[in-house]
C-alpha positions in Angstrom: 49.3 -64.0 79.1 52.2 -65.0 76.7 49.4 -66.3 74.1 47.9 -63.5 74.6 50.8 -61.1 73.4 51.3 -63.3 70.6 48.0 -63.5 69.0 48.3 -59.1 69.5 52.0 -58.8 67.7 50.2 -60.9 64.9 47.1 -59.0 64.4 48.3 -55.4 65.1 50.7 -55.5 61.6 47.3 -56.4 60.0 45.3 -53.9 61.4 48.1 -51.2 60.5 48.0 -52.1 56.8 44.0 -51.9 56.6 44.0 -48.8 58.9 46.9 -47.1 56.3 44.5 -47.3 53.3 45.2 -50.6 51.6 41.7 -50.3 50.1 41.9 -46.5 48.4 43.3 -46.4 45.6 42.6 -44.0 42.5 42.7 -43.9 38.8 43.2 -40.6 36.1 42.9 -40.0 32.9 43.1 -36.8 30.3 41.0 -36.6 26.9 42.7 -35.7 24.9 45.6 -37.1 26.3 47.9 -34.9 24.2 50.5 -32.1 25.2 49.1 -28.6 25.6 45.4 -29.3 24.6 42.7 -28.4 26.6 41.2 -31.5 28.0 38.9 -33.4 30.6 40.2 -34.9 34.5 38.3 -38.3 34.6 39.4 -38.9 38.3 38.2 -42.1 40.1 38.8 -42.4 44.1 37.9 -46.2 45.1 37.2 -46.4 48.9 34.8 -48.1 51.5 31.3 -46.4 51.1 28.2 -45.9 53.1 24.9 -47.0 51.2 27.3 -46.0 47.7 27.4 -42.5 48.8 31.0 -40.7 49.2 30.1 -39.1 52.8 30.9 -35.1 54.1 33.7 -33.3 51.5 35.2 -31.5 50.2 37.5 -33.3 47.8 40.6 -31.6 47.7 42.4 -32.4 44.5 46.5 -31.3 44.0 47.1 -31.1 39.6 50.7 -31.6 38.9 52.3 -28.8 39.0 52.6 -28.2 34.8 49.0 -28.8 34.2 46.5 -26.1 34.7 43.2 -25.4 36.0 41.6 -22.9 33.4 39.0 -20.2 34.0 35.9 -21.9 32.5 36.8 -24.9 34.6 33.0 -27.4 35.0 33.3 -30.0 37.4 31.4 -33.0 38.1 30.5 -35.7 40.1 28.9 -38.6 38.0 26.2 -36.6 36.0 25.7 -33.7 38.0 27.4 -30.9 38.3 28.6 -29.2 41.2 30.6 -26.3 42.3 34.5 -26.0 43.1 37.1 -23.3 43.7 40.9 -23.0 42.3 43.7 -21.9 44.2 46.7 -22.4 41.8 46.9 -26.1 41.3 44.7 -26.8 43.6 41.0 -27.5 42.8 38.5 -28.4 45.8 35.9 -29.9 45.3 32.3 -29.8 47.0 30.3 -32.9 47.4 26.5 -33.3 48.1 25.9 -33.3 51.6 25.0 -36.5 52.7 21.0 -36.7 54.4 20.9 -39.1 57.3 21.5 -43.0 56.8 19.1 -44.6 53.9 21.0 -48.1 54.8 23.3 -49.7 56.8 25.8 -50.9 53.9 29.6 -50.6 53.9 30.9 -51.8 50.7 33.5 -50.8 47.7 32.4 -47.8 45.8 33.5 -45.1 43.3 33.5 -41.5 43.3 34.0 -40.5 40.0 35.1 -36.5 39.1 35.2 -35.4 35.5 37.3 -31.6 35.2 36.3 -30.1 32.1 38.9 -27.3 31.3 42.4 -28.4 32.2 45.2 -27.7 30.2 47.5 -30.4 29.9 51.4 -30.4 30.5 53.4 -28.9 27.8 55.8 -32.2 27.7 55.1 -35.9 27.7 55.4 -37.9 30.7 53.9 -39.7 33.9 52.4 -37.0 36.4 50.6 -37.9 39.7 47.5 -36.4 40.9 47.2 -36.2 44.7 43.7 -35.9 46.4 42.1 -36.0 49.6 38.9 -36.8 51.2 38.5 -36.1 55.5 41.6 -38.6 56.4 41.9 -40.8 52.9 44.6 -39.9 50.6 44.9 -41.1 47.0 48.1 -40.7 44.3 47.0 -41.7 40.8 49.1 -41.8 37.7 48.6 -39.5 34.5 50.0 -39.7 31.1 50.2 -37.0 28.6 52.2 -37.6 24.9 53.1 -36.0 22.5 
């Protein structure tokens, strides 16, 4: 019984750490990267995929708070576009809706957003985009100079 407590208080911290997200992570970039211009999200969320598809949405993405979402906003998701609504900062995102299982693979993929028609911040600096997808959250960095 002892050895068996053991070998749990062991694998439990593990199992916390993987079940927290170790594996998301996210990237962003602006182009032009330049104060005040009107420019392009490229937003990357790296997670465990089925069969290289991103699963049931919608991707809910949080801009900082000085950069804007503007009227003509296009979003899309690789090559094809698809449709979103803006509430402030706040841009969500729908995603195709997954069709039944094509395969039985779980493996490291990319969902890759591109946001035509933000404006950027009106300073320089480091900003963070926050999104969400069902229970997986993702923080990336964003820098913007002069």
């Amino acid at each position: 019984m002892r050895i068996l407590l053991a070998a749990l208080a062991f694998a439990l911290p593990a199992t916390s750490a993987a079940a927290a997200g170790g594996s998301n992570w996210a990237t962003a970039v602006v182009s032009p990267g330049v104060v005040a211009h009107r420019a392009t999200l490229t937003l990357k969320l790296h997670f465990e995929m089925t069969c290289g598809k991103p699963g049931a949405g919608p991707v809910t993405i949080q801009l900082p708070a000085k950069m804007q979402a503007l009227p003509s906003l296009a979003v899309r998701i690789g090559t094809t576009p698809t449709t979103a609504t803006v509430s402030g900062n706040r841009v969500t995102v729908r995603l195709p809706q997954p069709h039944g299982v094509t395969c039985m693979s779980i493996a490291p993929g990319t969902l890759t957003l591109y946001l035509a028609g933000v404006r950027n911040p009106a300073s320089a600096g480091t900003y963070f985009v926050h999104a969400h997808l069902r229970s997986m959250a993702f923080t990336a960095q964003l820098a913007v100079h002069a």
